[in-house]
Each structure stands twice: as C-alpha cells, then as structure tokens.
C-alpha positions in Angstrom: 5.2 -19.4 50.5 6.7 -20.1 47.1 5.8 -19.1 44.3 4.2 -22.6 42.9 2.3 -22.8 45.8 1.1 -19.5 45.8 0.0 -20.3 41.9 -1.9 -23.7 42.8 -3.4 -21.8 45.8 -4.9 -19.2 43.3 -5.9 -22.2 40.9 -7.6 -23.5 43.2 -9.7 -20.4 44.5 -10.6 -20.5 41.3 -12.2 -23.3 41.3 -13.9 -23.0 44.5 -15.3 -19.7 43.2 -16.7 -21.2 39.9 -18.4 -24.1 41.3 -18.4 -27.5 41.0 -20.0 -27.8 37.5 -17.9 -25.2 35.7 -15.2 -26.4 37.5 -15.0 -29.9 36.6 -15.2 -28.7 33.4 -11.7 -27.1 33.3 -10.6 -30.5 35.5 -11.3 -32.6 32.6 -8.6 -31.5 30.6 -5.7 -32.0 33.1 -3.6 -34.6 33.9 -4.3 -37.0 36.8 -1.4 -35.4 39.1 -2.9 -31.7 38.1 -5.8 -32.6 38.9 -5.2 -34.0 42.8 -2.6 -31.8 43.6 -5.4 -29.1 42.7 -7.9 -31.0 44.9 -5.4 -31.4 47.7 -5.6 -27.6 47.6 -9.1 -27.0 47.3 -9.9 -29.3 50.1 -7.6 -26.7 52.5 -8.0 -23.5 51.3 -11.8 -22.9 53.7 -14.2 -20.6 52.9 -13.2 -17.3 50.4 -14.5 -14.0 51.5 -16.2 -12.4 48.6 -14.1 -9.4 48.3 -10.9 -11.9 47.5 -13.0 -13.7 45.3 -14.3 -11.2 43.0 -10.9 -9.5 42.8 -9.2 -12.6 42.0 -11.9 -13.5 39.0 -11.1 -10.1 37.6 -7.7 -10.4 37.6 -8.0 -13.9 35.9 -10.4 -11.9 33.1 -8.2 -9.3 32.3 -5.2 -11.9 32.2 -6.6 -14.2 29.9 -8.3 -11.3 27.8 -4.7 -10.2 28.2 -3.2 -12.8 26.3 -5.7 -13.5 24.0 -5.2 -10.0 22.5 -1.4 -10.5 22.3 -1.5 -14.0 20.8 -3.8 -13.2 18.0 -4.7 -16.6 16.5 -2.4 -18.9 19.6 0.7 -19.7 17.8 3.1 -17.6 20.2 1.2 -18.3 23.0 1.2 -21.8 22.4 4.9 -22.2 22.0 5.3 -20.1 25.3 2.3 -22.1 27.4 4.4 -25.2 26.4 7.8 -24.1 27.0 6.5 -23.0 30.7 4.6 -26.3 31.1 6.7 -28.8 29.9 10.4 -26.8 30.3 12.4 -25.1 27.7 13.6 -28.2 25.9 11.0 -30.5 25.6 8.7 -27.3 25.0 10.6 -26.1 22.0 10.8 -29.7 20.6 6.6 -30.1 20.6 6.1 -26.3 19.4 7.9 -27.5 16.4 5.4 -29.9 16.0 2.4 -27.3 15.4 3.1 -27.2 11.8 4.2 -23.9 9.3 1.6 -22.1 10.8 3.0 -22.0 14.4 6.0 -20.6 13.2 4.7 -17.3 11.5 7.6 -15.7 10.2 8.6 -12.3 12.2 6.7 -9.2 11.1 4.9 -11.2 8.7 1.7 -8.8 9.9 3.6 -5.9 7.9 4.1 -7.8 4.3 0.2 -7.8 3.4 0.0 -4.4 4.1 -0.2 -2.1 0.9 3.0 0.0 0.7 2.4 3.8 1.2 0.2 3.0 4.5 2.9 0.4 6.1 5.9 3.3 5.5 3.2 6.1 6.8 2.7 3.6 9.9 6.6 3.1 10.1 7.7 6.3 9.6 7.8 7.6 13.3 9.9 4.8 14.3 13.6 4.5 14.8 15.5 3.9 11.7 17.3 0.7 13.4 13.1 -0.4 13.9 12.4 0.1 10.6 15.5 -1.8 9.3 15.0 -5.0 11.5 11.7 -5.0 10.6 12.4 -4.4 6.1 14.9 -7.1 7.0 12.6 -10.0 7.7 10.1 -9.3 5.2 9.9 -10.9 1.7 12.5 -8.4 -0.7 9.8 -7.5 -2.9 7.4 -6.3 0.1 10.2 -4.8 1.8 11.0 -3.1 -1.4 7.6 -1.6 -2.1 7.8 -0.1 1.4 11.3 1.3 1.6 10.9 3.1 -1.9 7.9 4.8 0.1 10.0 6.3 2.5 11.4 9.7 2.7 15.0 9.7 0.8 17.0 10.6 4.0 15.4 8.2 5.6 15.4 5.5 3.1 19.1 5.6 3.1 19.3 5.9 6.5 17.3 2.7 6.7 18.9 0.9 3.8 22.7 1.2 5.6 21.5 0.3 8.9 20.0 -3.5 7.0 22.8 -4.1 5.6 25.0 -3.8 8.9 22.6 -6.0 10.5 24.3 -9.3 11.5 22.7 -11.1 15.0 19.9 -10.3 17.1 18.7 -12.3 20.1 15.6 -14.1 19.3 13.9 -12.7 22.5 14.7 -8.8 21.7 13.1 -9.8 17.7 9.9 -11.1 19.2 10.1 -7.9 21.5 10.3 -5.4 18.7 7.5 -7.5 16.7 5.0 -7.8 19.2 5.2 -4.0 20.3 5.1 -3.0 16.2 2.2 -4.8 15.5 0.1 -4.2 18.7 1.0 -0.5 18.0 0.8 -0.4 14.0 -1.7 -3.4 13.6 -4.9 -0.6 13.6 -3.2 1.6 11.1 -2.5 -0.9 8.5 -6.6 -1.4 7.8 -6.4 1.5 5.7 -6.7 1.2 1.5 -5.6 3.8 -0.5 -6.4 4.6 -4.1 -3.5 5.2 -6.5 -3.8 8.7 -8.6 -1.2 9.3 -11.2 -1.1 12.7 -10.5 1.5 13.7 -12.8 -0.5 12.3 -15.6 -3.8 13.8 -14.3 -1.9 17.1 -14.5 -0.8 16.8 -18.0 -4.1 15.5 -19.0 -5.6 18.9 -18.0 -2.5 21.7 -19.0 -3.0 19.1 -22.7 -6.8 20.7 -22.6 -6.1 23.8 -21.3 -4.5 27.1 -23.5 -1.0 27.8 -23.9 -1.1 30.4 -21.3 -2.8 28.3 -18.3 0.6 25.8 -19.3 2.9 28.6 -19.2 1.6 29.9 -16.3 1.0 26.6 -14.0 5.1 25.7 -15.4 6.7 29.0 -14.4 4.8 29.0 -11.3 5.9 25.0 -10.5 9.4 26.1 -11.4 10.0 28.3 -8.9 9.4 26.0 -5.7 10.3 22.1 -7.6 12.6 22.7 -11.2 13.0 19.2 -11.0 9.1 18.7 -11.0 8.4 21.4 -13.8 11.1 19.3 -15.6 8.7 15.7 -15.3 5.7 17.7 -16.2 7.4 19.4 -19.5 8.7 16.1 -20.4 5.4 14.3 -20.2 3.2 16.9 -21.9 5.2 16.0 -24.8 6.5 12.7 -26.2 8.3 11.6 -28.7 5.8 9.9 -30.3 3.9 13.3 -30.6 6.0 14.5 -33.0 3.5 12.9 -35.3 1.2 15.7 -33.9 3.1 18.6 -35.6 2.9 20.5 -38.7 5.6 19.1 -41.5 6.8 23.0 -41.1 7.4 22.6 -37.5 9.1 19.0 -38.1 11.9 20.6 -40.7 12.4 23.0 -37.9 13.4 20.3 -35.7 15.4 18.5 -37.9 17.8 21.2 -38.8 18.5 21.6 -34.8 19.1 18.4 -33.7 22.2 16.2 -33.7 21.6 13.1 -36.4 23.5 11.1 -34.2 20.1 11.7 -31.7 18.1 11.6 -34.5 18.9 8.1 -35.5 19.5 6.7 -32.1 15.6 8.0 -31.1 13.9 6.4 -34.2 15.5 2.6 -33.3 12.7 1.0 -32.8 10.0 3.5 -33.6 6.5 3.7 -34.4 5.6 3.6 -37.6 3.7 6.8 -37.3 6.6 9.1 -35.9 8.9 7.6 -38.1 7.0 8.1 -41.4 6.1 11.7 -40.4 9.8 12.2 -40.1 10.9 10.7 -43.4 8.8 12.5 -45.5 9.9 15.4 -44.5 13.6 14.8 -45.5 14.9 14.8 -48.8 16.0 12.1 -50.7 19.3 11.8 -49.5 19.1 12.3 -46.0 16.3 10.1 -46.0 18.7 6.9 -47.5 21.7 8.1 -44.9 19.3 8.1 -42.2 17.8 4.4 -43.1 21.1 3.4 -43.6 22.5 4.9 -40.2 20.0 3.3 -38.3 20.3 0.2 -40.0 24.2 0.2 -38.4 22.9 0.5 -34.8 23.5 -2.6 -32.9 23.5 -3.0 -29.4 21.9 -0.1 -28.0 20.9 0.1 -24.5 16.9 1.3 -23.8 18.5 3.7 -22.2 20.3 5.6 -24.6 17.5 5.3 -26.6 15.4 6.9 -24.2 17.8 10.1 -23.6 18.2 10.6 -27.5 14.1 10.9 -27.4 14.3 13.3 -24.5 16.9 15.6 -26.1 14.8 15.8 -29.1 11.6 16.4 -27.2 13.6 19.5 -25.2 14.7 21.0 -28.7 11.3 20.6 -29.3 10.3 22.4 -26.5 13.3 24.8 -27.0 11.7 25.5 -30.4 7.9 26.1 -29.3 9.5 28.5 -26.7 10.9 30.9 -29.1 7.9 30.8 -31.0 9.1 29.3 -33.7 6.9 26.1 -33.9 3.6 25.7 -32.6 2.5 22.0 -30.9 -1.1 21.3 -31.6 -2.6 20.9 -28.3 -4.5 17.8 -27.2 
C-alpha cells in the first residue's frame, strides 16, 4: 500500500465518520478529480469499527490543532500546504503571490519585544543562536538587545554575526520556529525602567555626609568602578554654582587653566558667572580671552575637562577643605 493511497484511504474514513452533511461540506472546496477519487474510496472502504474511527478523529484533532499552533496566523503553513499540493515549483511561485505578509521576515516575533526581556529570554541559548537570530533583526532592535547582554557574551555573540556568511533556508526556519514556540511566552512580559543610579544619588543628595561616606566606602569595596559613577553623578559641573565663593577660589588655585577653560566652553550662564567673579581682573580677561581661542573641540574633551574638575572638587571636599552644600 503506498503511501498516497494509504493517505486517501484515511481521507476518506474521514469522511465516512463525519457524515454526509459535514462531509460535503469539506467536498465543496476540492477540485472535481479530489473529489471522485475520494468518493471512489469511500464507496470501498465498508463499514469502520468504532474503535478505528474514534482513534483516527483524534489523531486528525491533535494534527490540525498541531499546525494551527505552529503556523500562528497561516503564512508558513500556507507556503508549505502549497508547495506539498501543487509541487515545489509551482508552490513557491503562488506563495509569492500571498503578499508582504506571507513573507514575514525571520525572527520578526523577537524585534517587538522590549529589550531587557528578549536578551533575559535569549540568554540561555547558544551564542551561534543568538547571533543568527541579532542577525536578521532590524540593527537598531538588534542593537537594543545585544547591549542587554552580559559583556562576555555580548562579544561572544557580536564575533560569531559577523562571521556569519550562508545558512540553508530550511535550518533558519528550524532555528526560528523552535525560538519562538519556546521564547514566544516569555516575551509578554513589560518591564518598568528605574534609573537606579540617579534614584541613588537622589537619596545620598538628601541624606548627611556620613550616610554618603558610608554607602561610598562600602560600594567601593565590591564595584570601584560603580562608586566612581555614583561620585561623579552626586556632583556636576554645573553644581559648582552650589558652592561658597570660598570654596570656588579653593578650586581655582588647584586646577589646570588649560581644564578650566576647556570645561566652561559652552557653559551655563550660572556656573560660569559664579566662576568669574571670583577671579581677579586679570585672570578673568585671560580666561575670556583663552576661551575665546578654542575652536574645534570635541564634546568629549569637554566632558573630561568637567570631570577632572569635578574630582578636584571632590579631592578638595575630602580633605576637608571645602564643604558642598548638600541638595
């Protein structure tokens, strides 16, 4: 018994186990030849004993529930029903007729994800996964999810895209239906952003100078890099405008003017006026004139001149020479 036979005898035990109205219903939308070579079947297969019959019904539930789950909204099912129906060719040529929707782009369930929950979901997986999956996702998305990762494994990842070159269409469609029937579930998830550093500075700003100290050293001591970010943010360069004029003519006299000048380029009008009028005359007009000559800085080097003059600031509030009014 061959294997098309066997098919068209199970078709058709179908049909004899559905009846004739709910059976005719499924007729009507096959062709002519379907149709009678079904009927030809129907007409010999006799009488079904009911054990066969209700075991063959289930298996045609769970096969169609089956696909229904895997398809999730037709498109590769539809491609696949045609290319079995119709053969490879011709069934290719009339998938691309569906329209833009037929064709969903691989992994495209992954993109509308939000970031930190797609790399939590991905995170398990083999790096080579994770890669072939980054790579066929818009580069912003893939971006927002990569940057999510764990650094080892974000490079890890990173090398193993760009070394990518062919894969066989069949293993892709492989890798993307067994991510997303797998990950699917854990992508519902929202998250809220915190800025925790921020929240943290906002409560060390209220606190006393002993809670900071404390919370720092303590910090310090497992993540220096951390302690660092949090030092750096509870003070600004702007907030220099927050300091006594003593403390400000403290600072002056200990940083480089070369910093000085570079940091004010482009300043606000609060830091910088707190700053000149605590300068004499002259110093004020070399200053002016100083920054006046600055052409082509990058943000950057801004940036750096402000942090180097927010750690002598730091530097001096440390020895207990300047006090910073807290927030």
């Amino acid at each position: 018994m061959s294997p098309a036979l066997a098919n068209h005898q199970k078709a058709a035990a179908v049909l004899v186990a559905l009846g004739p109205e709910r059976a005719s219903l499924l007729l009507r939308n096959l062709d002519e030849d379907t149709v009678s070579a079904l009927a030809s079947e129907v007409a010999a297969i006799g009488q079904l004993p009911a054990g066969q019959t209700t075991a063959l019904l289930r298996d045609v539930a769970q096969e169609i529930v089956g696909r229904r789950m895997v398809a999730e909204g037709g498109p590769g099912y539809a491609r696949d029903l045609l290319q079995r129906v119709l053969g490879p060719e011709r069934g290719a040529e009339l998938s691309r007729r569906l329209g833009p929707g037929a064709h969903r782009a691989p992994f495209a369930w992954l993109a509308g994800a939000e970031a930190p929950v797609a790399a939590r979901a991905l995170l398990p997986e083999p790096p080579a996964t994770v890669a072939l999956a980054l790579a066929h996702l818009d580069p912003e998305a893939a971006a927002g999810i990569l940057v999510e990762l764990p650094s080892e494994i974000r490079v890890d990842v990173a090398t193993r895209i760009a070394g990518l070159e062919h894969v066989h269409p069949d293993v892709l469609a492989e890798v993307d239906a067994d991510l997303e029937a797998r990950l699917r579930p854990m992508l519902a998830e929202r998250t809220t952003r915190i800025e925790g550093l921020s929240v943290l500075v906002g409560i060390l700003n209220r606190g006393t100078r002993e809670t900071e100290k404390d919370v720092l050293e303590s910090i310090e001591l497992s993540d220096p890099d951390l302690a660092g970010r949090i030092r750096d943010a509870l003070f600004i360069f702007d907030d220099i405008a927050r300091l006594d004029d003593r403390a400000v003519q403290q600072l002056l006299k200990s940083v480089d003017s070369r910093d000085l000048s570079v940091a004010m380029k482009g300043a606000g009008e609060t830091v910088t006026a707190c700053i000149l009028r605590n300068l004499s005359e002259r110093a004020r007009e070399n200053l002016l004139e100083e920054i006046e000559f600055l052409k082509g800085l990058r943000p950057t080097e801004i940036e750096e001149a402000r942090t180097r003059i927010v750690r002598a600031v730091r530097t001096l509030e440390e020895a207990g020479t300047i006090t910073i009014e807290r927030g």
